[in-house]
C-alpha positions as CSV (number, residue, x, y, z in Angstrom):
1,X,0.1,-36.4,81.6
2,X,-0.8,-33.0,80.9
3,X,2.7,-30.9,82.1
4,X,5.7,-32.8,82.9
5,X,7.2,-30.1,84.2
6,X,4.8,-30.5,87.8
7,X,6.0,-34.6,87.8
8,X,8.5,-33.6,90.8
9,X,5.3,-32.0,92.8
10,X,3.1,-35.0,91.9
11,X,6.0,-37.4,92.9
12,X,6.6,-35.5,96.2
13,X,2.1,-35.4,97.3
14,X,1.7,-39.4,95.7
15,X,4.2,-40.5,98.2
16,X,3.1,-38.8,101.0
17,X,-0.2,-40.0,101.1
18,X,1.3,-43.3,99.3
19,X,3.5,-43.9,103.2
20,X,0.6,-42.8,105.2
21,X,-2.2,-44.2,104.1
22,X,-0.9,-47.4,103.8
23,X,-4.8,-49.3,104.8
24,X,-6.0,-47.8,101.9
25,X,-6.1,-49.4,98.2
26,X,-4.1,-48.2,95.5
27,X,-6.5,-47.9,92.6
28,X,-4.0,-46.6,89.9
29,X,0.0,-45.5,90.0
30,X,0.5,-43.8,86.5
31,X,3.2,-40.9,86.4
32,X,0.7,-38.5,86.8
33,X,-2.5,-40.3,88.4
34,X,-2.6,-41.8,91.6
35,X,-5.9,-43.0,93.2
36,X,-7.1,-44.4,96.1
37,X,-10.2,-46.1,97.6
38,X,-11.0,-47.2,101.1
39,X,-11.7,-50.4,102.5
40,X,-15.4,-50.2,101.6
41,X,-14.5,-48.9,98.0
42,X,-15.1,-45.5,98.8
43,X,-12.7,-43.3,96.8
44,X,-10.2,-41.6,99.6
45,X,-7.8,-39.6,97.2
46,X,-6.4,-38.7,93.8
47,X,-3.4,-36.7,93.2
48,X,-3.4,-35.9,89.5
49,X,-1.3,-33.3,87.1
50,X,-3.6,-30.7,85.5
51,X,-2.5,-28.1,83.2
52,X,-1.4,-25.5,85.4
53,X,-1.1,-27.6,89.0
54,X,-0.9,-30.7,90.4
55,X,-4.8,-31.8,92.1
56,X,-5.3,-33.5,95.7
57,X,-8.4,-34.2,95.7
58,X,-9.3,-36.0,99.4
59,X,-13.3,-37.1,99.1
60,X,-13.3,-37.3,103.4
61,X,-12.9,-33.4,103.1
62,X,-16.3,-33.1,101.4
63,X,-18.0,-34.9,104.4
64,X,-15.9,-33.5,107.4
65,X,-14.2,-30.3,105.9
66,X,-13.3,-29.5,109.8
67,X,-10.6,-31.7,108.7
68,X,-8.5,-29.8,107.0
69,X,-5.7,-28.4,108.6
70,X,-5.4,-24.7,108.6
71,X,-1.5,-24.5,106.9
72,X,-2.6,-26.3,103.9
73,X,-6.1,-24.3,103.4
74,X,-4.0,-21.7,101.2
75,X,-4.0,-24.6,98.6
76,X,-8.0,-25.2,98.7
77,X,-9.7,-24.4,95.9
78,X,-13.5,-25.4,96.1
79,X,-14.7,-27.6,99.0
80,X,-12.2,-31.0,98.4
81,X,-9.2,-29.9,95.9
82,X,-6.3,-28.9,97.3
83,X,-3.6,-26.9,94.2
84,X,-0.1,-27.2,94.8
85,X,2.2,-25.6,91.5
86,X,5.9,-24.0,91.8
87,X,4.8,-21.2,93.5
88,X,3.2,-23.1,96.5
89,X,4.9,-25.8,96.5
90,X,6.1,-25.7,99.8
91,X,2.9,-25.9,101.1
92,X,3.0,-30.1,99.6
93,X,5.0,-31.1,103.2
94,X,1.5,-30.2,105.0
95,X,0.3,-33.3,102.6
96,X,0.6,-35.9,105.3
97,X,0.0,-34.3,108.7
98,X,-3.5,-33.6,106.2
99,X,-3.8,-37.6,105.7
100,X,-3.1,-38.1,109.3
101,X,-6.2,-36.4,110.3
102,X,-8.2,-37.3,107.9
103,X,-7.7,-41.5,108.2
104,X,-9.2,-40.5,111.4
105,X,-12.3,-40.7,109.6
106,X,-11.4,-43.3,106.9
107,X,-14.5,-45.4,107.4
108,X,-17.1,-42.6,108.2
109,X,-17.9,-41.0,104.4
């Protein structure tokens, strides 16, 4: 784990998407690293701890970013990762309206 100090955010965006996305297979569940794949294999998401932020990285996005919900888009940084740290964090309850819409396309990536 690179900063303990962003475990409560990574706690917080892991089980959000861990309660919704409950079709989807948990890959790994590491304080600090939580993945997911769909049915077909297909990674569906990672929430990670980096350095400076906590990384949601949602591979639907890439393929439909019409997706993604216009209060979390604040957090995007590049086409799929979505940065939550302390000074954002606020923005992590959007988390899993965002998985919501996107299981609507779980099987089309």
């Amino acid at each position: 784990m690179k900063n303990e100090a962003l475990l409560p955010i990574w706690i917080e965006a892991a089980n959000a998407v861990k309660k919704i996305a409950v079709n989807a297979v948990i890959i790994r569940d590491e304080p600090g690293d939580f993945r997911m794949k769909n049915q077909r294999g297909r990674p569906f998401c990672q929430v990670r701890i980096q350095r400076s932020h906590v990384g949601v990285y949602f591979l639907p996005i890439y393929y439909h970013p019409h997706l993604l919900l216009p209060e979390i888009k604040p957090a995007l940084h590049g086409k799929t990762t979505l940065r939550f740290n302390q000074k954002n964090r606020f923005l992590v309850e959007f988390i899993a309206p965002q998985v919501n819409k996107i299981l609507t396309v779980m099987d089309l990536y």
